[in-house]
C-alpha positions in Angstrom: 4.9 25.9 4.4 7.0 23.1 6.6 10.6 23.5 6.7 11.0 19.3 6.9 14.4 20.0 7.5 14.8 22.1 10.7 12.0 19.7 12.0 13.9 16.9 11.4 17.3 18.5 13.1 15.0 19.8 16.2 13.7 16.3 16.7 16.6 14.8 16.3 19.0 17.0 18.8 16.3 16.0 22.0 16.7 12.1 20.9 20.2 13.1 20.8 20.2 14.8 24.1 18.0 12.3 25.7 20.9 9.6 24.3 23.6 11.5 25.8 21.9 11.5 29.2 21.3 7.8 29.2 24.4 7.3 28.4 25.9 9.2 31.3 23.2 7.4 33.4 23.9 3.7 32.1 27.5 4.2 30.2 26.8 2.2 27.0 25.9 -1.2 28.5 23.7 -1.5 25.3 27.1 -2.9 23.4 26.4 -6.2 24.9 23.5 -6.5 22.6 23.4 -8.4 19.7 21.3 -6.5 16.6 18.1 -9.1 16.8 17.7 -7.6 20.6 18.0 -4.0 19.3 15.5 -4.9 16.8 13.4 -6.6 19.5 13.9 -3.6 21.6 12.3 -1.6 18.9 9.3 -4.3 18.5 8.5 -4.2 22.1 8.2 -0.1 21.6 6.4 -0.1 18.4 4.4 -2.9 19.6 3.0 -1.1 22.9 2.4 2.4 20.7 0.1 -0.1 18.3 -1.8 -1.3 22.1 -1.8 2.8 22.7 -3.5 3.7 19.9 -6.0 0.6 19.3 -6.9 0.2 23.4 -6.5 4.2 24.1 -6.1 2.5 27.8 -2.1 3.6 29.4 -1.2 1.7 32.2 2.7 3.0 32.4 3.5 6.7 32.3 5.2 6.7 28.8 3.9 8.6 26.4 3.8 7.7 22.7 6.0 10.1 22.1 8.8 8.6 24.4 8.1 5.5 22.5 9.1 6.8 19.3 12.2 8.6 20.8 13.2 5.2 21.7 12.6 4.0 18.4 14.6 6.4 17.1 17.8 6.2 19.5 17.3 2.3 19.1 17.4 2.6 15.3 20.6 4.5 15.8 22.1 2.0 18.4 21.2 -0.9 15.7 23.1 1.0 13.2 26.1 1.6 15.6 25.9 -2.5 16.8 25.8 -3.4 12.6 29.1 -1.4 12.0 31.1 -2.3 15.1 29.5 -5.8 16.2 28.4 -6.4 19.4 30.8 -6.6 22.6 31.0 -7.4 26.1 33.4 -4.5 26.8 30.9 -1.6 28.5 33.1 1.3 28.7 33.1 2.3 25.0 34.6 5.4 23.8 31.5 8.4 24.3 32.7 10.5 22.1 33.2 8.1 19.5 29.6 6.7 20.1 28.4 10.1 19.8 30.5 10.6 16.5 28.8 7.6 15.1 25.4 9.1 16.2 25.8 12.1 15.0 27.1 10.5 11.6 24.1 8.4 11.4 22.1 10.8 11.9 23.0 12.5 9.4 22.8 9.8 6.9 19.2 9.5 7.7 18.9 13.0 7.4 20.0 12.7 3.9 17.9 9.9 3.3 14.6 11.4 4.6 15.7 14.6 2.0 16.0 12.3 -1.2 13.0 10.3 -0.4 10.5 13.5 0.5 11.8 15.0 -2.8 10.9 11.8 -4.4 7.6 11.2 -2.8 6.2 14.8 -2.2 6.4 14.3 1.7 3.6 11.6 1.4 3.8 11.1 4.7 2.5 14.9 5.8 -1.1 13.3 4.6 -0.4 9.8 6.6 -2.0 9.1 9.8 0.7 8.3 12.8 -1.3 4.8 12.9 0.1 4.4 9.6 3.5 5.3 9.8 3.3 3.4 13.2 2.4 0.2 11.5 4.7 1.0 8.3 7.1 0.8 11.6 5.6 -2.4 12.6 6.2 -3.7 9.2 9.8 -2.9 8.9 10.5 -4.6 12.3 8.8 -7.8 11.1 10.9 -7.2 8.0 14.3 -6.6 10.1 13.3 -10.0 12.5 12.5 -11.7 9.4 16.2 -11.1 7.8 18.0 -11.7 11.4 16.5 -15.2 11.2 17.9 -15.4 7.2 21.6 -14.6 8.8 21.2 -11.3 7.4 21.1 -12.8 3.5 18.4 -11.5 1.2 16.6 -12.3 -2.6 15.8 -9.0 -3.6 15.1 -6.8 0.1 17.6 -4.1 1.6 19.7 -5.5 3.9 19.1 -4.7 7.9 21.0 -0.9 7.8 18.0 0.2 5.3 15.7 -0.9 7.5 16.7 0.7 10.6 16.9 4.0 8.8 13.3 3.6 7.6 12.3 2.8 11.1 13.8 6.3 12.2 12.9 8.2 10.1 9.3 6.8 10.4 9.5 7.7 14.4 10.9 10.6 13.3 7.7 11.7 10.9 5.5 11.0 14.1 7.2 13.1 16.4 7.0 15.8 13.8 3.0 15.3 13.0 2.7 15.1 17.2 4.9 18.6 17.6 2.6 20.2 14.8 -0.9 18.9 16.5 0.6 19.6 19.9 1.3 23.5 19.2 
């Protein structure tokens, strides 16, 4: 029996700590950027998982796995840059950044509990190529929407994708820890 929850929680305190680092490393210089290069960030990650896993050839030493860590702290970051805009100010408040992590976090959390009990944790049975190109999709999705100035028919708006793309990345780290030991 998986406990989805404590999964979810354990993978998400390492992105959390990894974030923390990086942002005692770099500050958060990543409030100069706009959402479409967050999303793009996320494409050029998701993108070079896809090259992993069709070429099995690494020419960088990042792992898949760091790939969708970044995918995940970049969803979170995209979140953060959709609430409080972008800005050319780099010395924003840490512990408010890591308030608004933690609260999105959260959120996702939530999300990913209302959707498994909807869907019978489909995704248990899914390949990580699959979630990885249902990750792929929602990029294309979010780039698609960024070039619509955010307006949409009948889609989610940008927020709903980023938490898909999360909680995808967050699914694969999950099925990797479980293969992995």
């Amino acid at each position: 029996m998986h406990d989805t929850s404590a999964q979810f929680d354990g993978v998400l305190a390492a992105c959390r700590a990894l974030f923390e680092k990086k942002m005692k490393d770099y500050g958060t210089a990543w409030r100069v950027l706009r959402p479409s290069s967050v999303t793009d960030q996320i494409y050029i990650k998701v993108n070079r998982i896809r090259t992993l896993q069709m070429t099995h050839v690494k020419m960088v030493n990042e792992s898949e796995e760091d790939e969708f860590v970044a995918i995940v702290n970049y969803s979170i970051i995209g979140l953060i840059q959709l609430e409080k805009g972008f800005s050319d100010e780099l010395n924003a408040n840490p512990e408010e950044i890591i308030n608004l992590y933690d609260s999105y976090a959260q959120q996702a959390k939530e999300l990913m509990e209302r959707k498994n009990h909807d869907y019978g944790e489909a995704w248990r049975d899914m390949r990580i190529s699959s979630i990885t190109d249902l990750i792929y999709q929602k990029v294309l999705r979010t780039k698609q929407i960024e070039d619509n100035e955010g307006r949409t028919l009948v889609s989610e708006g940008l927020d709903a994708n980023y938490f898909d793309m999360l909680n995808y990345a967050v699914f694969c780290l999950i099925k990797m820890m479980e293969v992995g030991g």
